[in-house]
N, C-alpha and C positions, 0 to 999 in steps of 0.2 A: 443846745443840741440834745435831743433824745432822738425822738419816733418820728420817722414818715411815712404815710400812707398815700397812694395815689390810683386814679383808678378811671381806665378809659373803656367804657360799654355800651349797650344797646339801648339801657334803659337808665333813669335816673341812679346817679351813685353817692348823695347824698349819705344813704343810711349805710353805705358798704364805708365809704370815708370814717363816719361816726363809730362804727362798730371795732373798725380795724383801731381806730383810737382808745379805745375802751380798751379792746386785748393788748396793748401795750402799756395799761396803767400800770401794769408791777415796775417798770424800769424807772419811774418815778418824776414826777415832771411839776411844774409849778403854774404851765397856761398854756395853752392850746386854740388851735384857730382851723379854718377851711376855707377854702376858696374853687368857686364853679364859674365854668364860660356858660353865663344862663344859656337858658332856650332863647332869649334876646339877642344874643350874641358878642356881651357882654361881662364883664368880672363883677363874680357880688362874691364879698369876703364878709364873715363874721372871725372876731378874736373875742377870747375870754381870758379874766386870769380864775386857776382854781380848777375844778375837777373838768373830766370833758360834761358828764352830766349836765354842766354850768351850759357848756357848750351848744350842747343838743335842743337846749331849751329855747336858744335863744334862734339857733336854726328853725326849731319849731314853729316858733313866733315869725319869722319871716319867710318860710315856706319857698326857700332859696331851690331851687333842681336846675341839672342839667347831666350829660353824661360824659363830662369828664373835670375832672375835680382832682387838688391836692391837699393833704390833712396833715397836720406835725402836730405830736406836742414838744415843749418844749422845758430844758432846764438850762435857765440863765448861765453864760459865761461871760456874752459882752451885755451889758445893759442888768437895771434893774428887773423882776417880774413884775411887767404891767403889760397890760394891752396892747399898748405901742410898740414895745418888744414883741410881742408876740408876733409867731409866720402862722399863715404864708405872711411876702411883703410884695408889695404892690411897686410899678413903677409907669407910668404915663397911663396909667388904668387901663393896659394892655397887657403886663410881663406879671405873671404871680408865680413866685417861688417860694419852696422850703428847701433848708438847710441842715444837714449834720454837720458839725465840726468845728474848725477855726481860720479862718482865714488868716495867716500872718500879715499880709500887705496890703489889708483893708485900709491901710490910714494913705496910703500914697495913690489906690486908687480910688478913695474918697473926696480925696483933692485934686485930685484930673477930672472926677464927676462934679466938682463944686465949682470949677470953673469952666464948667461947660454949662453950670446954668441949673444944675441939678440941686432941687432941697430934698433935707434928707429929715424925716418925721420919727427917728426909733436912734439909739445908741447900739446896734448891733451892727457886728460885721456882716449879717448876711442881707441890708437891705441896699449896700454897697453891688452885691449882684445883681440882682433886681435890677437895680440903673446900668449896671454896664452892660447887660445884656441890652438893654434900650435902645444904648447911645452907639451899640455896634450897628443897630438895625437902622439907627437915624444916618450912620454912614453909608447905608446902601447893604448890608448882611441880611440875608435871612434867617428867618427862626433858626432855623437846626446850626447854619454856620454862627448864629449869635453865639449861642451858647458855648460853640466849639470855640471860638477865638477868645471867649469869656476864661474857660478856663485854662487854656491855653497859660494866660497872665498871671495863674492863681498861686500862691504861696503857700503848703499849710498842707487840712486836710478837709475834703469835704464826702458827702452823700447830701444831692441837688435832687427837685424836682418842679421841672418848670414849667407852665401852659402857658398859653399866648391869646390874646382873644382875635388876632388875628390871623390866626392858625387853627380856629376851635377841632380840631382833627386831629391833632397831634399834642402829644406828651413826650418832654426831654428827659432823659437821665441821665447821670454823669455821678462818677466819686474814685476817689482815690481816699485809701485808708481809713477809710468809713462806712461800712457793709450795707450793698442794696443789693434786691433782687428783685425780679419780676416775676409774676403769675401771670402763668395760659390758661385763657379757657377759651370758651368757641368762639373764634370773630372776638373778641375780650382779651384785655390787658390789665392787669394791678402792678402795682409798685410797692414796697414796702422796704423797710432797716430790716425786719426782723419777721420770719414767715409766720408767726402765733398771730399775725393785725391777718391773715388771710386765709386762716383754717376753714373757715366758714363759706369759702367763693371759687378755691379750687386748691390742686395737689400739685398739679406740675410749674413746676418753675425753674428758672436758669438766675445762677448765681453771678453777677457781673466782678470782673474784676479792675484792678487798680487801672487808670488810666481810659476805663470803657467811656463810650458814652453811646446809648441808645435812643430811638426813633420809636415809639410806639405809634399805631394808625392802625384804622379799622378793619385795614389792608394787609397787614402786618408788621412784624417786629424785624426791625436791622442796627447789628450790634457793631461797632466799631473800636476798634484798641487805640492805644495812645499816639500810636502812628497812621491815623486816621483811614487803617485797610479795614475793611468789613472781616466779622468774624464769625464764626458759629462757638458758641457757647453751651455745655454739656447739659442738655433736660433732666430735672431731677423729680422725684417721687419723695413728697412731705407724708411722713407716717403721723403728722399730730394728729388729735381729734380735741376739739370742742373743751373737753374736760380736763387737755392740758393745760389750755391757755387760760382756761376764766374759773372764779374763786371755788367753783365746783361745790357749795355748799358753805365755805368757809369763812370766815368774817375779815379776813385778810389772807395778803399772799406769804406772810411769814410764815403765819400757820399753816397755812398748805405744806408750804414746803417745808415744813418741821415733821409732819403726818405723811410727806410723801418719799421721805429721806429713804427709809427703807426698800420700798419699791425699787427707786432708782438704782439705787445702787444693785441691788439682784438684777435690774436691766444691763446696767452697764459691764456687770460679768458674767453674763450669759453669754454663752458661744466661749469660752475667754480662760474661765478653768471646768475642768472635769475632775471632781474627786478632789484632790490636793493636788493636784498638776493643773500648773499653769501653760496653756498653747501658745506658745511665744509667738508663732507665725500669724495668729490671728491681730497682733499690730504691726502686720506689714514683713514683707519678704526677707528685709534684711534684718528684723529685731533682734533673733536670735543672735547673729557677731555682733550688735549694739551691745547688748546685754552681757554677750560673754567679756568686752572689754570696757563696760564701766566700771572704772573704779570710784567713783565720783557723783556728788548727783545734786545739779543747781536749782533749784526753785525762782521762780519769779513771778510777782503777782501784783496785785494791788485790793484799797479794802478787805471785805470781808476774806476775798481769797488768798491774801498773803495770811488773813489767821488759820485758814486752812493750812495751807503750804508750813507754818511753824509746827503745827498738829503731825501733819505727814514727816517732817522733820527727823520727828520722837520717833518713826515708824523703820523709816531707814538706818538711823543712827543702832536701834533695838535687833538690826540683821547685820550691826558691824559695817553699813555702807556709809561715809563719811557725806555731810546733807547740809549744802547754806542755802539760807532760803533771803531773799532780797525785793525793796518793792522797785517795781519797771519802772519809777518816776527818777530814781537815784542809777540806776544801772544803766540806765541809756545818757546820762549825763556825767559819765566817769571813764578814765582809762581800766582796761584790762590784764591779767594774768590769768592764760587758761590752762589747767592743768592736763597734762591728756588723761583719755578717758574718761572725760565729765560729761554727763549726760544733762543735757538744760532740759529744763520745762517748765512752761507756760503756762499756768491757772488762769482763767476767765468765768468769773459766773455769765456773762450774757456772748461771750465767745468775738469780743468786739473790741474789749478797753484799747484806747487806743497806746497807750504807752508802754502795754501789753505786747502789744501786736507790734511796736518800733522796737520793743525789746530783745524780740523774736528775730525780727529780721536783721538787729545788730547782731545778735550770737550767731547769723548765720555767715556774715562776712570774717569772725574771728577764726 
């Protein structure tokens, strides 16, 4: 799981696939693929392992277009980093999908697909979908209901993106606990994990929620929730430019963001304090009774962000505010004592971890 890009337009979207791969190289990834319903009408996929660079050249070389395509890269969880792992994944050289996440019950619907007849060419959970959206469609389902009946069955957590070569008009989306969004532009659609792979192609975009699954066409976009009603989903305006997302001069993205630490942080308290006063109301109507009755204050994070969250720690404990800080891998896998007035909070460097995000929504049932 890492990055998905996808992207349904007017004109070839090869280089918009390639590009939006590239702006997601900071999240870190080990091989990377694409897949297009040629102008044939037809699936032609390239995989690489190693940069997308690796990628682009070998698309190069075989001068693949069409205008609707999907791109992931990818960091191993099932399978080794090879080729063969790599998404998208192919299924009766009709169904091409990429995957964020984990499938838990890949192995049970593995073997409903092995003995229906299905070989399977990769060690990953997500070429298990790939096939069952197939075998939904060899039952008589259509595209858009494949999918839905697909996930329907699914265990886990995904962000999907699926084409059909028998549908070259339409792009599937679907995820629960694995962040996608869509970008509008005119008569145009993209897909992406993470809005930085689409700074370059447009601003407005609608953020999908758990359970969604959307319909992209030339015709337009229709979003549906976990109980399969049609929904309208809130249009949002992306302030990035160009200079957030890509090395901006820098030989990596550490550096960047070592050189851009300051900035950010005078962004992130603008509006927030004036003078030595901090505007409580500026994080929400009720902050101010939050704050006047913390006694308490949880951190929760994972990697790099749980060494922040120790840092921050020293920062609370230094104002007499009592501070434990915990990674989200061990907190969502234990019982609880909440004290009252404990203020939880959720560290994310990419606003996504998913154990992060399960950890979140456990504090909220406590």
């Amino acid at each position: 799981m890492c990055g998905i890009v996808g992207a349904l337009a007017r004109n070839n979207v090869v280089d918009v696939l390639l590009n939006g791969l590239q702006k997601l190289e900071y999240r870190g990834y080990d091989s990377a693929g694409v897949a297009i319903i040629n102008n044939a009408g037809g699936l032609s996929r390239e995989r690489s392992v190693g940069r997308v660079a690796q990628l682009k050249s070998l698309v190069e070389n075989t001068s693949i277009e069409g205008n609707i395509g999907i791109a992931h890269t990818r960091w191993a969880t099932h399978g080794v980093p090879s080729e063969h792992n790599a998404h998208p994944h192919l299924s009766n050289q009709r169904i091409a999908l990429v995957h964020n996440g984990i499938i838990e019950n890949y192995q049970e619907l593995a073997q409903e697909l092995r003995a229906k007849g299905y070989v399977f060419t990769s060690e990953t959970d997500t070429e298990v979908l790939a096939h069952k959206i197939d075998a939904e469609m060899q039952s008589g389902a259509d595209f858009v209901s494949a999918v839905r009946n697909t996930v329907n069955q699914l265990e886990g957590a995904w962000g999907l993106g699926v084409i059909c070569a028998d549908e070259p008009d339409t792009l599937v989306v679907a995820r629960k606990s694995s962040p996608l969004l869509i970008g509008i532009g005119e008569g145009e659609y993209y897909v992406a994990s993470d809005m930085s792979a689409l700074v370059s192609v447009v601003q407005n975009y609608k953020v999908l929620e758990d359970g969604d699954v959307a319909i992209l066409r030339p015709d337009g976009l229709t979003i549906t929730n976990a109980d399969g009603q049609e929904i309208q989903r809130k249009t949002l305006v992306s302030t990035l430019s160009d200079a957030d997302v890509t090395l901006d001069g820098y030989e990596h993205y550490m550096l960047k963001e070592i050189h851009e630490q300051g900035r950010v942080i005078a962004d992130t308290l603008e509006g927030r304090i004036v003078g030595d006063h901090v505007l409580e109301q500026s994080f929400g109507i009720t902050a101010s009774e939050v704050f006047d009755n913390t006694r308490k204050v949880k951190l929760i994070a994972c990697g790099t962000s749980y060494h922040a969250a120790m840092v921050a720690r020293y920062w609370f404990e230094n104002f007499g505010i009592g501070c434990d800080v915990e990674i989200a891998s061990e907190y969502i896998n234990r019982s609880h004592v909440v004290d009252t007035g404990t203020l939880f909070v959720t560290i994310s460097q990419s606003g996504e971890t998913l154990d992060t995000m399960s950890a979140l929504e456990l504090a909220k049932t406590l």
